[in-house]
N, C-alpha and C positions, 0 to 999 in steps of 0.2 A: 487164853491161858487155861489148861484144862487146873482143878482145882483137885487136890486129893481128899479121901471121906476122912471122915472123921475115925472112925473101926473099921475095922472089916479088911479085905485083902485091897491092895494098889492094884488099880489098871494099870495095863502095861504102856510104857510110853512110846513112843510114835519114832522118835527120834534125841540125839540130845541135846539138839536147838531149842526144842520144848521143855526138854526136862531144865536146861538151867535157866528159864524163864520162873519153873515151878519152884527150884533150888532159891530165889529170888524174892517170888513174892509168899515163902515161906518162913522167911528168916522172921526172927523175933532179939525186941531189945536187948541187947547186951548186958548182962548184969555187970556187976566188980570183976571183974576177973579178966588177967593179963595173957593167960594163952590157954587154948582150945585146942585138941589132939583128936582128932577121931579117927579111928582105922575099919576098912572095911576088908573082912576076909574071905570073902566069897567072891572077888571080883572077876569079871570072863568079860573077852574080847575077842576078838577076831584077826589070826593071823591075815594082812590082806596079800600077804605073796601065795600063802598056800590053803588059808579056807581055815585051818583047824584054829580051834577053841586055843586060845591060851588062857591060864586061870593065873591066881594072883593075889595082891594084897594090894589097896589104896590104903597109905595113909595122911592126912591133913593136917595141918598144923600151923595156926595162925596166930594173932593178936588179933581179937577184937577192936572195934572202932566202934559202930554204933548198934550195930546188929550181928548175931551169930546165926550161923546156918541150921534148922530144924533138922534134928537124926533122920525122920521120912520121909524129907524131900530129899536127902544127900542118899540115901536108900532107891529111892525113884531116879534120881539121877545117873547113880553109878550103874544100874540095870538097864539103861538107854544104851551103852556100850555093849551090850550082850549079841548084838547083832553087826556091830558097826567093825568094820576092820580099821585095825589103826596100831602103828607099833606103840610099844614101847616109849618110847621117848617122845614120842608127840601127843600119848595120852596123861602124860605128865606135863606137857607145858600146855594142853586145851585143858586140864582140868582146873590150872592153877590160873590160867586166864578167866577160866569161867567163876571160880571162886571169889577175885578181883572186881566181876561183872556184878555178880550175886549181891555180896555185901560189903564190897571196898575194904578189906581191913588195912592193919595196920601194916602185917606182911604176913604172907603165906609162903610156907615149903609143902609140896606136894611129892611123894616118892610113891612109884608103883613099882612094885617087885613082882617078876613074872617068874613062875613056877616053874623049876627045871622040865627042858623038853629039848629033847634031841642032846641032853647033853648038855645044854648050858641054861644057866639060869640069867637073869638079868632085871638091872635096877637100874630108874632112872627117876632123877630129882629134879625137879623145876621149882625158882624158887622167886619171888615176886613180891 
């Protein structure tokens, strides 16, 4: 498990079999608190019919259990897909599995909204 620094910039991850290993043993105790939102707005992926870029928005949204997910490893994480082709709709229900894997919560909804292109935009929620 590669480990992230402390400052400085993130090496780039390898794949996101590793990154939600790092999304994992990054996570930190859960304080009070009954839900947790993060949204990532810079997100890109890869059409895998036709190569191009789609960009996007992840957002998270859980119940804690016993641990929450650290901002720069969910940062390392969602930049593992920057190369990976993958629609839509299956990078909402591997993110929301991988979230599951990370830190078991209580439940998690994961929605990625991909950036209109060619004319249609699209949303898809996976919820666990």
């Amino acid at each position: 498990m590669k480990e992230l620094p402390a400052t400085g910039p993130l090496p780039r991850p390898q794949n996101s079999r590793e990154a939600r290993e790092v999304l994992k043993a990054e996570a930190f105790p859960a304080p009070n608190v009954q839900l947790v939102t993060m949204t990532g707005t810079e997100f890109t992926s890869i059409c895998p019919r036709t190569g191009q870029p789609d960009f996007g928005t992840v957002t998270i949204e859980y119940e804690p259990a016993k641990v929450c997910i650290e901002s720069k490893s969910l940062k390392y994480y969602l930049w593992s897909y920057r190369d990976e082709g993958a629609f839509c709709e299956s990078l909402a229900a591997q993110i929301a599995d991988d979230v599951v894997y990370a830190i078991k919560p209580k439940s998690v909804a994961v929605r990625v909204t991909q950036n209109v292109r060619g004319g249609i935009a699209l949303v898809a929620e996976a919820r666990r």
